[in-house]
C-alpha positions in Angstrom: -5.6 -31.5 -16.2 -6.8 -28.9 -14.0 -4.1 -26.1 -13.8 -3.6 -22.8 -11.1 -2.5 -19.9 -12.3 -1.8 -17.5 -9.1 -1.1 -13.8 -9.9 -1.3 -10.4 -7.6 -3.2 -8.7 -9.8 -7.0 -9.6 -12.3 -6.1 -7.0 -14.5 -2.0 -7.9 -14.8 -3.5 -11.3 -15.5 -5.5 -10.2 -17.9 -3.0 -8.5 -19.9 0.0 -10.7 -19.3 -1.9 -14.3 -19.2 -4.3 -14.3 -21.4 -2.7 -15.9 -24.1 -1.5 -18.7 -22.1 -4.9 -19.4 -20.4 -6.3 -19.5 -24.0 -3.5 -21.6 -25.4 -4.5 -24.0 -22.1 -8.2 -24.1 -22.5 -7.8 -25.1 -26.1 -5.4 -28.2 -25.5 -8.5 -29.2 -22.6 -7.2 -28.1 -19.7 -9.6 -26.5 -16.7 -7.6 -23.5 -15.9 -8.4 -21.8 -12.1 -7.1 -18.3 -12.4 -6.2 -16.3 -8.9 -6.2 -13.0 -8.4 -7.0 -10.8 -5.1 -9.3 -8.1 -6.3 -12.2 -9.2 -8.8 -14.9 -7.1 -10.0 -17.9 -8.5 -12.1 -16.3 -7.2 -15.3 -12.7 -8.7 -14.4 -14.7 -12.3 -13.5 -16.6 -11.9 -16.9 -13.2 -11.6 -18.4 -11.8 -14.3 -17.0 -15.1 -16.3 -18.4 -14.7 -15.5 -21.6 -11.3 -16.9 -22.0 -12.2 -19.9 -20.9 -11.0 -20.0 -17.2 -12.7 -19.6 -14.0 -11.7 -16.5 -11.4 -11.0 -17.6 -7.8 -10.0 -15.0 -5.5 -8.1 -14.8 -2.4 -6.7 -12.1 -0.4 -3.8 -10.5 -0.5 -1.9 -7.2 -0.1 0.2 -6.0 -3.1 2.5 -3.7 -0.6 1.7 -4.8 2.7 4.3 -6.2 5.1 2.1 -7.5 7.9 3.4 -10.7 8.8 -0.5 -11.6 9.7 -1.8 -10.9 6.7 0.5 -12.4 4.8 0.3 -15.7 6.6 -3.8 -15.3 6.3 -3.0 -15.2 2.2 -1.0 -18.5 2.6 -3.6 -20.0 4.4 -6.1 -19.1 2.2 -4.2 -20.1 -0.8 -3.5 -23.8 0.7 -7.6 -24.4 1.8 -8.2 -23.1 -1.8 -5.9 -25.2 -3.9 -6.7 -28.2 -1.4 -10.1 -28.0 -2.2 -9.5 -27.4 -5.8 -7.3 -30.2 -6.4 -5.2 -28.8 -9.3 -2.4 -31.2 -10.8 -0.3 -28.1 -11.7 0.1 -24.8 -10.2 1.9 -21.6 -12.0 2.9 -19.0 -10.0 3.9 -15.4 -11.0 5.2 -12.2 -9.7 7.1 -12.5 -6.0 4.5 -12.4 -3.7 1.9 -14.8 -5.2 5.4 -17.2 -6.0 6.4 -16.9 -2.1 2.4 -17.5 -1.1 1.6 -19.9 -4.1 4.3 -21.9 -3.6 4.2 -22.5 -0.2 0.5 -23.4 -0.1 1.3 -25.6 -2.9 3.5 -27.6 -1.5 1.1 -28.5 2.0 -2.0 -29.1 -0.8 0.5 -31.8 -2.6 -0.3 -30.4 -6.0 1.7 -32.4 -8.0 3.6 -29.8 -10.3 4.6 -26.6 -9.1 6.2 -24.2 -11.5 7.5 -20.2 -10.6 7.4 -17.5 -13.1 9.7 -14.7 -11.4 8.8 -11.7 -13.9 11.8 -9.7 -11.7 12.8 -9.7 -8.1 11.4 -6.1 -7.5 11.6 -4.8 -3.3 13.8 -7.6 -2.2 16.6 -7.7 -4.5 16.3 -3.4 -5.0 20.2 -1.9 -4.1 20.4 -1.6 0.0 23.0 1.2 -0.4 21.7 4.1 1.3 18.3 2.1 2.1 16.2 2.7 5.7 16.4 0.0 8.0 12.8 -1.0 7.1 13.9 -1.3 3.2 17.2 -3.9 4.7 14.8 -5.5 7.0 12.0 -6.1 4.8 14.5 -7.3 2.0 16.1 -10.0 3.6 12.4 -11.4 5.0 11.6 -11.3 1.3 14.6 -13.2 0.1 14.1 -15.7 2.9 11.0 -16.3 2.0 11.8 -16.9 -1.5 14.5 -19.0 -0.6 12.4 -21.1 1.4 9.3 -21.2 -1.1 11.9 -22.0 -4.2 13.3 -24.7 -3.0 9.9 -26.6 -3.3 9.4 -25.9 -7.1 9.9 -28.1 -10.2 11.3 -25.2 -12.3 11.9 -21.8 -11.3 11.9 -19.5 -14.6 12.9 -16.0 -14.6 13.4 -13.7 -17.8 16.9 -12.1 -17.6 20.4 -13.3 -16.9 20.7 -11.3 -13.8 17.7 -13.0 -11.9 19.0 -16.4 -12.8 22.2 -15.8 -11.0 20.7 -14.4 -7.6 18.0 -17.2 -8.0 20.9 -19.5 -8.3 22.7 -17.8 -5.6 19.7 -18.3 -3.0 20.0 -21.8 -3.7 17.8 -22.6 -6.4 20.1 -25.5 -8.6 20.8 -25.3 -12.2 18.8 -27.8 -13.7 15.2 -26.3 -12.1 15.9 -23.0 -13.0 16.0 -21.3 -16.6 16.2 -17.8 -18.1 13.6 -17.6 -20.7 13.8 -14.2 -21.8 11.1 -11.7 -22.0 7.4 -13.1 -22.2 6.5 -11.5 -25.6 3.7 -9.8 -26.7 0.8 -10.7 -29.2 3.0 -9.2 -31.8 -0.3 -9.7 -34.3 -2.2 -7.0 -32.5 0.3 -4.6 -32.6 0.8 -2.7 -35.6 4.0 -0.1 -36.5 2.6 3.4 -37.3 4.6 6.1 -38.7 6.4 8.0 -36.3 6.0 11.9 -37.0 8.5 13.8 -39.1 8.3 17.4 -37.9 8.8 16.8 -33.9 9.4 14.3 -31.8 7.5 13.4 -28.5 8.3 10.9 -25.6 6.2 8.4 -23.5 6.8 6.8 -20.2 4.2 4.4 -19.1 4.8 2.6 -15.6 3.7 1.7 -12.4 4.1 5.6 -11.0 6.6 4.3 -8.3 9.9 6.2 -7.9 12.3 3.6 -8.6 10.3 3.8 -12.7 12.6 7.2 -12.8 9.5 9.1 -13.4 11.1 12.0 -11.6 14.3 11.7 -14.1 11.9 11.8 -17.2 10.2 15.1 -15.4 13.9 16.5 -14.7 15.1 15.6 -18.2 11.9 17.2 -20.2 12.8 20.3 -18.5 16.4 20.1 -19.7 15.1 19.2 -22.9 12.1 21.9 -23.3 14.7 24.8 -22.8 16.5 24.7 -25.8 12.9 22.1 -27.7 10.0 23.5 -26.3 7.9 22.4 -28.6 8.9 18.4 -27.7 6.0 16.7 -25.9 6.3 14.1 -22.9 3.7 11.7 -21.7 3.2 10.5 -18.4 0.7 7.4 -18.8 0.0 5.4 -15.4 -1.7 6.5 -12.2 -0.6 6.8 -8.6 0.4 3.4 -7.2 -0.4 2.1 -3.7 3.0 1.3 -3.0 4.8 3.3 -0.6 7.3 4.6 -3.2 4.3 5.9 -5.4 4.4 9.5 -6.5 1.4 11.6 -5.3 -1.2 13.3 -7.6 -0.1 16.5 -6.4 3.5 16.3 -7.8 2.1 15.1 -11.0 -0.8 18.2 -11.4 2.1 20.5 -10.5 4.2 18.8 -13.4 1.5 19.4 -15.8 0.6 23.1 -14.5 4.4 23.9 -15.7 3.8 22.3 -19.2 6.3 19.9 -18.6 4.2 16.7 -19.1 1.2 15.3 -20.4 -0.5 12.9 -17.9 -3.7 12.1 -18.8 -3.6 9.5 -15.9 -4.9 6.0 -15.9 -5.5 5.1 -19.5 -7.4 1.7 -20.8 -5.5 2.1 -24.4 -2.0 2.0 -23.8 -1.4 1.4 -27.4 -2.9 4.4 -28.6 -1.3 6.3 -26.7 1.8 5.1 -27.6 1.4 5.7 -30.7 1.3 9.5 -30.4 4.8 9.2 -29.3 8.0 8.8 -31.6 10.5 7.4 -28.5 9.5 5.4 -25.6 11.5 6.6 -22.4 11.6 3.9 -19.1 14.4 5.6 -16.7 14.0 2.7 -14.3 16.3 1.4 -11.3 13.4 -1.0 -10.1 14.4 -4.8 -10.2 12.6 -5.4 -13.1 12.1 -8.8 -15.6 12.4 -7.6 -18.8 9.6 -4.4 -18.8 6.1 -5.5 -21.2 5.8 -1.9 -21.6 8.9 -1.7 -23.8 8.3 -4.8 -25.6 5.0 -3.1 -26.3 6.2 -0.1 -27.5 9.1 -2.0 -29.5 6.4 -4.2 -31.3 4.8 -0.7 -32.1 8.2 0.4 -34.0 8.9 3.0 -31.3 12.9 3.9 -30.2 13.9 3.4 -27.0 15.4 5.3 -24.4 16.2 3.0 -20.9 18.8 2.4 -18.4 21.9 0.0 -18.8 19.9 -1.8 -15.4 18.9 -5.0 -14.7 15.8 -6.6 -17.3 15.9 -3.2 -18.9 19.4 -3.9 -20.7 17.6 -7.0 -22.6 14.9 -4.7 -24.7 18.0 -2.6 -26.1 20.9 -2.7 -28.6 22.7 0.8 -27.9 22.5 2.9 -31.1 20.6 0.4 -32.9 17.0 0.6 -31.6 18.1 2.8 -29.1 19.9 4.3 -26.1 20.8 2.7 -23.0 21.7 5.3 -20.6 22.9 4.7 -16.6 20.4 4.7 -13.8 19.5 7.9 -12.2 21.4 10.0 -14.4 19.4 12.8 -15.9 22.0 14.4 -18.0 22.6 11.6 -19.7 19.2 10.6 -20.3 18.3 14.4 -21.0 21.6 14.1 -24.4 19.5 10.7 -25.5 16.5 12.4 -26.0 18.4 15.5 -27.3 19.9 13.3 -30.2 16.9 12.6 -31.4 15.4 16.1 -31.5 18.9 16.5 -33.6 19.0 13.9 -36.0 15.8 13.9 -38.0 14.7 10.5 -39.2 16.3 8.6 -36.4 13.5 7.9 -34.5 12.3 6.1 -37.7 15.5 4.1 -38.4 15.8 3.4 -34.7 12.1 2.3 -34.4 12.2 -0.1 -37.7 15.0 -1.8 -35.5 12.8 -2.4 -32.4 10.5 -3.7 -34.5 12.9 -6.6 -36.0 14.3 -7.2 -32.5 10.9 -7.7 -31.0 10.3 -9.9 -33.6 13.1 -11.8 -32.8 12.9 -11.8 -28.6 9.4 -11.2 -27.8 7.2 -13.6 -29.7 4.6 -14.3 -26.7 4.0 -17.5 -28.9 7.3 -18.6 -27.9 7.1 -17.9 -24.2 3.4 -19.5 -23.9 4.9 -22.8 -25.6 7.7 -22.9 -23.1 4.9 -22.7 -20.0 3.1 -24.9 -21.2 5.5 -27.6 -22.0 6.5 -27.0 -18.0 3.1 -27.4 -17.2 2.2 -30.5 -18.6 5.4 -32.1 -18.3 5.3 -35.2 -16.0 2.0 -34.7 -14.4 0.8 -36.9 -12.8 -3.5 -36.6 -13.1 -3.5 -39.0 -9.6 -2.6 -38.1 -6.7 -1.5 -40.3 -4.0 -3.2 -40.1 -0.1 
């Protein structure tokens, strides 16, 4: 079989797909792995999994209805060409885009993998008519792209309801949880013992509640100023991005480390005794807590949507509500309190990711999607 994988991103394919495109390869598929912005090292990557890189263009934030129609296009002469007998698609974008080409290059099997519903499903309260207007394009597009897929797989209980509720039926769409990690590369290190530190790593949009971790460490550093915070992620080219400048001036008042962009999340993470995500986004369920969970870290993240999934409250840590810095400021507080929780708390994360975020389990549930019913012929 020859097999599509369409993502927005080489790098997010890298990190979330490479197990799958490895797991594919070694059962004898040909795998053809999309992404928009290739470099020589990101194509060499690609290669040494197994799979070949094709790129097409596309714009992560852009709204241009011209371009986006230009990465349809594209997409459809691509995988017409290609002739692949099964197509995965993954994030919104490249699912709307994928899809759609998909369906006017009759691959045979077309499968969605919505890891959250991000801009389009986002709250409208209080939203600027751009945000409302761009929204409901985004959900009509879905809509229209969804109706044309085999199975439609989303990873929290909240996305399967407004998939279902866009008209996507029941028996081609399936909540499958969080994708997992590698749990094998991840190893639990001792948290420290004589002060505790805390780590957001994101996307460095707004709607990650990076400004709620800054406002909270300052709440925090009053009464603890010893406690550390990291900030690990660099400035984002979407338009809710944080600017460099906000972040230097964080740093200049002590109140975060930011060392920026960094290759080795996991080492970084490690420094840290409690991983904090304060996020509103519309997310899946967030790889950067399953990473930290796998690590043995305690969490600290909002009673939201995707984010809910990664915690038990009081057992491997806090869920807190959504923009509300006092609250998330007493979470971290109790752990500056209570010696040894952060230990306790993280041996629990541990056992739950065991449990929830095998990426073993999520890779066999792809690929029995991918292959099932394919046909390897295709009709004229």
């Amino acid at each position: 079989m020859i097999i599509a994988i369409i993502g927005n991103g080489a790098q997010s394919l890298l990190l979330f797909r490479a197990t799958l495109i490895r797991s594919l390869v070694a059962r004898g598929h040909t795998v053809l792995a999309y992404a928009p912005d290739y470099t020589p090292e990101t194509v060499a990557d690609v290669a040494y999994l197994g799979a070949r890189a094709v790129e097409f263009p596309l714009s992560r934030a852009g709204t241009n209805p011209i371009s986006e129609a230009r990465t349809t296009v594209a997409l459809y002469r691509s995988l017409r060409d290609e002739r692949p007998d099964a197509v995965l698609c993954y994030f919104v974008k490249p699912a709307i885009y994928g899809s759609i080409a998909a369906i006017f290059a009759r691959v045979p099997r077309r499968i969605v993998l919505l890891e959250g519903l991000g801009y389009g499903f986002a709250p409208e309260h209080g939203a600027s008519w751009r945000h409302r207007v761009v929204g409901l394009a985004m959900r009509s597009l879905l809509r229209l792209s969804l109706q044309g897929a085999d199975h439609v797989i989303v990873l929290n209980a909240d996305d399967l309801a407004a998939i279902r509720d866009i008209g996507v039926p029941v028996a081609r769409s399936r909540n499958m949880g969080g994708i997992g990690v590698e749990l094998d590369r991840y190893k639990v290190m001792p948290v420290q013992t004589h002060s505790v530190s805390f780590a957001l790593a994101a996307r460095l949009i707004r709607e990650k509640g990076v400004a709620e971790f800054v406002a909270a460490a300052r709440q925090v550093k009053k009464r603890y100023p010893e406690a550390i915070f990291y900030v690990l992620g660099d400035v984002d080219d979407n338009p809710g991005s944080l600017q460099e400048a906000e972040l230097s001036a964080w740093v200049e008042q002590q109140l975060i480390v930011w060392p920026g962009r960094v290759s080795d999340v996991q080492q970084w993470l490690r420094k840290c005794d409690v991983f904090v995500l304060p996020s509103y986004y519309r997310e899946g369920v967030p790889r950067s807590i399953q990473e930290a969970m796998a690590l043995g870290r305690a969490i600290i993240t909002t009673d939201h949507v995707g984010c809910r999934d990664t915690v038990d409250h009081g057992v491997n840590g806090f869920l807190v509500p959504p923009r509300d810095v006092e609250a998330l400021a007493q979470a971290m507080l109790t752990f500056l309190q209570q010696p040894g929780l952060a230990i306790r708390m993280g041996a629990e994360s541990r056992r739950l990711a065991e449990e929830r975020f095998d990426a073993q389990r999520a890779d066999s549930i792809l690929t029995s999607y991918i292959e099932q019913n394919v046909e390897t012929t295709r009709g004229n």
